[in-house]
N, C-alpha and C positions, 0 to 999 in steps of 0.2 A: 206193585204189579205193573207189567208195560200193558201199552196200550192192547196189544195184540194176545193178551195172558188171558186165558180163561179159566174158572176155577172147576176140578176136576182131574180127570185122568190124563194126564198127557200123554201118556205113555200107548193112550187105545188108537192104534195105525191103523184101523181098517174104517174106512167111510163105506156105507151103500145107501141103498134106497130106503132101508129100514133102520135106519141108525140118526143120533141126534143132532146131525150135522146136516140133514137130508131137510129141506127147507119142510118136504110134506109128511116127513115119519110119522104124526099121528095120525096122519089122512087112513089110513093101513084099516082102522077100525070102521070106517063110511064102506067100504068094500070087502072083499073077502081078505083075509090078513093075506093067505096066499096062495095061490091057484098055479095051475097052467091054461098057458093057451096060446095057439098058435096066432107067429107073427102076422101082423094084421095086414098089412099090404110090402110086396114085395119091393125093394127098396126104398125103404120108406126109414128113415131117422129118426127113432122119438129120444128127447135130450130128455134128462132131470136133474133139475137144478139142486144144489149143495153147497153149506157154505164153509170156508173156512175162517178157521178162526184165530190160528197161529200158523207161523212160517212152517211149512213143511214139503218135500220131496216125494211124489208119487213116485213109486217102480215099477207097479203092476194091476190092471185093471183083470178084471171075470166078470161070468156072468153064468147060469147055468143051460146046458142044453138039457131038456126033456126026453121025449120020446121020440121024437124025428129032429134027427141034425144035419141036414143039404145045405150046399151052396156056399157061399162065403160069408163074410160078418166083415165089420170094423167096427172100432171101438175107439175112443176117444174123448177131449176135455176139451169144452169150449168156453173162454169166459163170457162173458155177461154182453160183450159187445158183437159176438158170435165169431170171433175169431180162434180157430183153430190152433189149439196150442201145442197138443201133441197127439198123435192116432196110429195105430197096429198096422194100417193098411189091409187093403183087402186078403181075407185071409181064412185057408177052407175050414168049416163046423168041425169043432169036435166031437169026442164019444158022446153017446146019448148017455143021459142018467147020469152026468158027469159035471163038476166046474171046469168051464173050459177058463185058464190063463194067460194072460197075453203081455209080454216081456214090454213094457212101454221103454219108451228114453226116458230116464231120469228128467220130471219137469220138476222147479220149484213153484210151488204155489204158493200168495202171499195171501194175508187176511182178504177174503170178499167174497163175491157170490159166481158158481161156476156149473158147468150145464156137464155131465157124462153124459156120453150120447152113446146110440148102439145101432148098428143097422142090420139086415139082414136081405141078404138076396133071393131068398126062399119065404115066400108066405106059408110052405108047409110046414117051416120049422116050429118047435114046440120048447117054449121058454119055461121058466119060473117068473113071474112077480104079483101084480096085484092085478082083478081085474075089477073095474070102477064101477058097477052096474049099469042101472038103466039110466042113469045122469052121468056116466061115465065123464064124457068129453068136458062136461062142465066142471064136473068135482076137477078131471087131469089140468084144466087150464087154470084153476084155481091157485091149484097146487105152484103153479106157475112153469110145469109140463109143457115142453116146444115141441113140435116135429121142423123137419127142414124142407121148403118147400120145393125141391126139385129130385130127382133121380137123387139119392147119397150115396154110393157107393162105386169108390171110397168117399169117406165124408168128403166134402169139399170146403176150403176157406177163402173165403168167409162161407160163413151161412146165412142163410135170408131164415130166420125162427119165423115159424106159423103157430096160431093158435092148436092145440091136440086137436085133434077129431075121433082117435078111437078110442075104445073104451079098454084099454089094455095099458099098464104102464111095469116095464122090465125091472129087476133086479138086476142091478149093476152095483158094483164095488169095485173098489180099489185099495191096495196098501201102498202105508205112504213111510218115508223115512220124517220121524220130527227131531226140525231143526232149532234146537236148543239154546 
Protein backbone atom coordinates (compact mmCIF):
# COMPACT_ATOMS: atom_id res chain seq x y z
CA UNK A 1 0.00 0.00 0.00
CA UNK A 2 1.44 3.69 -0.86
CA UNK A 3 1.93 6.10 1.43
CA UNK A 4 -1.35 7.97 0.56
CA UNK A 5 -3.57 4.43 0.31
CA UNK A 6 -6.10 4.08 2.91
CA UNK A 7 -7.89 1.03 3.56
CA UNK A 8 -11.60 1.20 2.52
CA UNK A 9 -13.91 2.42 -0.14
CA UNK A 10 -12.05 4.27 -2.70
CA UNK A 11 -14.36 4.54 -4.80
CA UNK A 12 -16.88 6.79 -2.04
CA UNK A 13 -16.44 10.69 -4.13
CA UNK A 14 -18.47 12.50 -2.00
CA UNK A 15 -16.65 14.42 1.29
CA UNK A 16 -18.98 16.62 3.55
CA UNK A 17 -19.31 17.72 7.01
CA UNK A 18 -20.82 14.46 7.90
CA UNK A 19 -18.61 12.10 6.42
CA UNK A 20 -15.32 10.29 7.63
CA UNK A 21 -13.08 12.58 6.10
CA UNK A 22 -14.70 15.62 7.86
CA UNK A 23 -11.99 16.12 10.71
CA UNK A 24 -15.20 16.77 13.20
CA UNK A 25 -17.89 13.94 11.76
CA UNK A 26 -18.34 12.69 15.19
CA UNK A 27 -18.77 15.95 16.79
CA UNK A 28 -22.55 15.75 14.99
CA UNK A 29 -23.63 13.71 18.21
CA UNK A 30 -22.47 16.90 20.97
CA UNK A 31 -25.24 18.93 19.01
CA UNK A 32 -28.17 18.19 17.19
CA UNK A 33 -27.15 15.70 14.30
CA UNK A 34 -28.99 18.17 12.05
CA UNK A 35 -31.03 21.23 12.21
CA UNK A 36 -31.64 24.55 10.28
CA UNK A 37 -30.83 27.83 10.99
CA UNK A 38 -30.28 30.88 9.68
CA UNK A 39 -26.92 32.27 8.57
CA UNK A 40 -25.54 33.77 11.36
CA UNK A 41 -24.10 36.97 10.26
CA UNK A 42 -24.27 38.51 6.93
CA UNK A 43 -20.87 38.03 5.14
CA UNK A 44 -19.47 36.22 7.38
CA UNK A 45 -17.15 32.85 6.13
CA UNK A 46 -17.35 29.80 8.36
CA UNK A 47 -14.55 27.07 6.75
CA UNK A 48 -14.64 23.29 7.89
CA UNK A 49 -11.84 21.53 7.92
CA UNK A 50 -11.49 17.95 5.84
CA UNK A 51 -8.94 15.81 5.30
CA UNK A 52 -7.77 13.94 2.49
CA UNK A 53 -6.28 11.17 2.30
CA UNK A 54 -5.52 9.99 -1.47
CA UNK A 55 -4.88 12.05 -4.60
CA UNK A 56 -8.17 13.11 -5.90
CA UNK A 57 -9.95 15.78 -8.17
CA UNK A 58 -12.82 17.97 -6.84
CA UNK A 59 -15.63 18.89 -9.60
CA UNK A 60 -18.34 20.15 -7.53
CA UNK A 61 -19.17 21.47 -4.16
CA UNK A 62 -23.21 21.98 -2.53
CA UNK A 63 -24.74 22.83 0.09
CA UNK A 64 -28.43 22.92 1.07
CA UNK A 65 -30.83 26.03 1.02
CA UNK A 66 -33.78 25.85 3.54
CA UNK A 67 -36.47 27.85 3.68
CA UNK A 68 -35.44 31.38 2.80
CA UNK A 69 -32.75 31.64 -0.19
CA UNK A 70 -31.55 35.67 -0.81
CA UNK A 71 -28.57 37.11 -1.77
CA UNK A 72 -25.48 35.57 -3.00
CA UNK A 73 -23.12 32.69 -1.67
CA UNK A 74 -19.61 31.41 -2.58
CA UNK A 75 -18.22 28.40 -2.01
CA UNK A 76 -14.88 27.26 -1.97
CA UNK A 77 -11.47 25.14 -0.71
CA UNK A 78 -8.91 26.52 1.36
CA UNK A 79 -5.84 24.60 2.38
CA UNK A 80 -4.42 24.72 5.69
CA UNK A 81 -2.37 27.69 5.12
CA UNK A 82 -5.62 29.74 4.06
CA UNK A 83 -4.97 30.01 0.73
CA UNK A 84 -7.56 30.02 -1.68
CA UNK A 85 -7.48 27.19 -4.03
CA UNK A 86 -10.43 27.15 -5.95
CA UNK A 87 -14.07 29.12 -5.39
CA UNK A 88 -17.75 29.61 -7.34
CA UNK A 89 -17.53 33.21 -6.94
CA UNK A 90 -20.24 35.34 -5.91
CA UNK A 91 -23.18 33.77 -6.91
CA UNK A 92 -27.19 34.31 -6.49
CA UNK A 93 -29.13 31.48 -3.73
CA UNK A 94 -30.81 28.84 -5.15
CA UNK A 95 -34.36 27.17 -4.85
CA UNK A 96 -35.36 26.86 -1.35
CA UNK A 97 -35.84 23.12 -0.07
CA UNK A 98 -33.25 22.32 -2.66
CA UNK A 99 -29.27 21.19 -2.89
CA UNK A 100 -27.94 24.16 -4.58
CA UNK A 101 -24.51 22.79 -6.94
CA UNK A 102 -21.82 24.74 -7.95
CA UNK A 103 -19.66 23.65 -11.07
CA UNK A 104 -16.08 24.35 -9.36
CA UNK A 105 -12.78 24.12 -11.89
CA UNK A 106 -11.39 20.80 -11.54
CA UNK A 107 -8.92 21.22 -8.43
CA UNK A 108 -6.44 18.33 -7.55
CA UNK A 109 -6.18 17.71 -4.02
CA UNK A 110 -3.34 15.81 -2.61
CA UNK A 111 -3.10 13.86 0.86
CA UNK A 112 -3.62 16.79 3.86
CA UNK A 113 -5.89 18.89 5.67
CA UNK A 114 -8.29 21.51 3.90
CA UNK A 115 -10.84 24.00 5.01
CA UNK A 116 -14.67 24.11 2.59
CA UNK A 117 -15.64 27.38 3.18
CA UNK A 118 -19.19 28.98 2.51
CA UNK A 119 -20.30 32.31 2.74
CA UNK A 120 -23.50 33.95 2.60
CA UNK A 121 -24.62 37.64 1.98
CA UNK A 122 -27.91 37.31 3.56
CA UNK A 123 -28.10 36.48 7.29
CA UNK A 124 -31.89 35.64 6.43
CA UNK A 125 -30.85 32.72 4.56
CA UNK A 126 -31.85 29.30 6.08
CA UNK A 127 -29.18 26.48 5.72
CA UNK A 128 -28.90 22.70 6.73
CA UNK A 129 -26.12 21.64 9.13
CA UNK A 130 -25.36 21.33 12.70
CA UNK A 131 -26.20 23.73 15.38
CA UNK A 132 -23.50 23.38 18.33
CA UNK A 133 -25.55 24.34 21.53
CA UNK A 134 -24.87 26.42 24.36
CA UNK A 135 -21.00 25.66 24.08
CA UNK A 136 -21.35 26.02 20.50
CA UNK A 137 -18.23 28.27 19.51
CA UNK A 138 -16.08 26.13 21.79
CA UNK A 139 -17.28 22.66 20.60
CA UNK A 140 -16.90 24.69 16.47
CA UNK A 141 -13.32 25.77 17.36
CA UNK A 142 -12.51 22.54 18.72
CA UNK A 143 -13.57 20.94 15.90
CA UNK A 144 -10.99 23.12 14.41
CA UNK A 145 -14.00 25.22 12.57
CA UNK A 146 -12.40 28.83 11.16
CA UNK A 147 -14.46 31.83 10.13
CA UNK A 148 -12.52 34.52 7.96
CA UNK A 149 -12.04 37.51 9.60
CA UNK A 150 -13.07 40.40 7.23
CA UNK A 151 -16.23 41.02 4.86
CA UNK A 152 -15.88 37.26 2.58
CA UNK A 153 -17.59 37.73 -0.22
CA UNK A 154 -16.44 36.61 -2.56
CA UNK A 155 -14.06 34.71 -0.33
CA UNK A 156 -10.82 36.46 -0.49
CA UNK A 157 -7.04 34.89 -0.81
CA UNK A 158 -5.63 34.50 1.31
CA UNK A 159 -7.59 34.37 4.34
CA UNK A 160 -6.79 35.69 7.71
CA UNK A 161 -8.80 32.04 9.84
CA UNK A 162 -10.43 33.49 13.19
CA UNK A 163 -11.44 31.34 15.91
CA UNK A 164 -15.65 30.32 15.26
CA UNK A 165 -17.80 32.41 17.25
CA UNK A 166 -21.11 31.14 16.30
CA UNK A 167 -22.81 28.44 17.26
CA UNK A 168 -23.91 27.18 13.79
CA UNK A 169 -21.62 24.98 11.60
CA UNK A 170 -23.02 24.43 7.61
CA UNK A 171 -23.32 21.28 5.59
CA UNK A 172 -21.05 21.41 2.91
CA UNK A 173 -19.82 18.70 0.30
CA UNK A 174 -18.22 18.05 -2.40
CA UNK A 175 -17.60 15.40 -5.15
CA UNK A 176 -14.43 14.60 -6.25
CA UNK A 177 -12.94 12.43 -9.21
CA UNK A 178 -10.30 9.73 -7.40
CA UNK A 179 -7.14 9.63 -8.84
CA UNK A 180 -5.98 6.18 -9.08
Amino acid sequence: MADWEIPGNVNDIIISTNSQASIGGGLASYGNMSTTATWPVANRAICVPFRVFYPYTAVKMMMRNVATSTGNRDIGIYDDQGNLLVNMGSTAAGSVNSIQSFDIADTTLLPGTYYAALVCASASNVQDGWTMGTNGAGLAAAWGVFEIAATALPLPNPATFVSATGLFVPFIGMTSRVLV
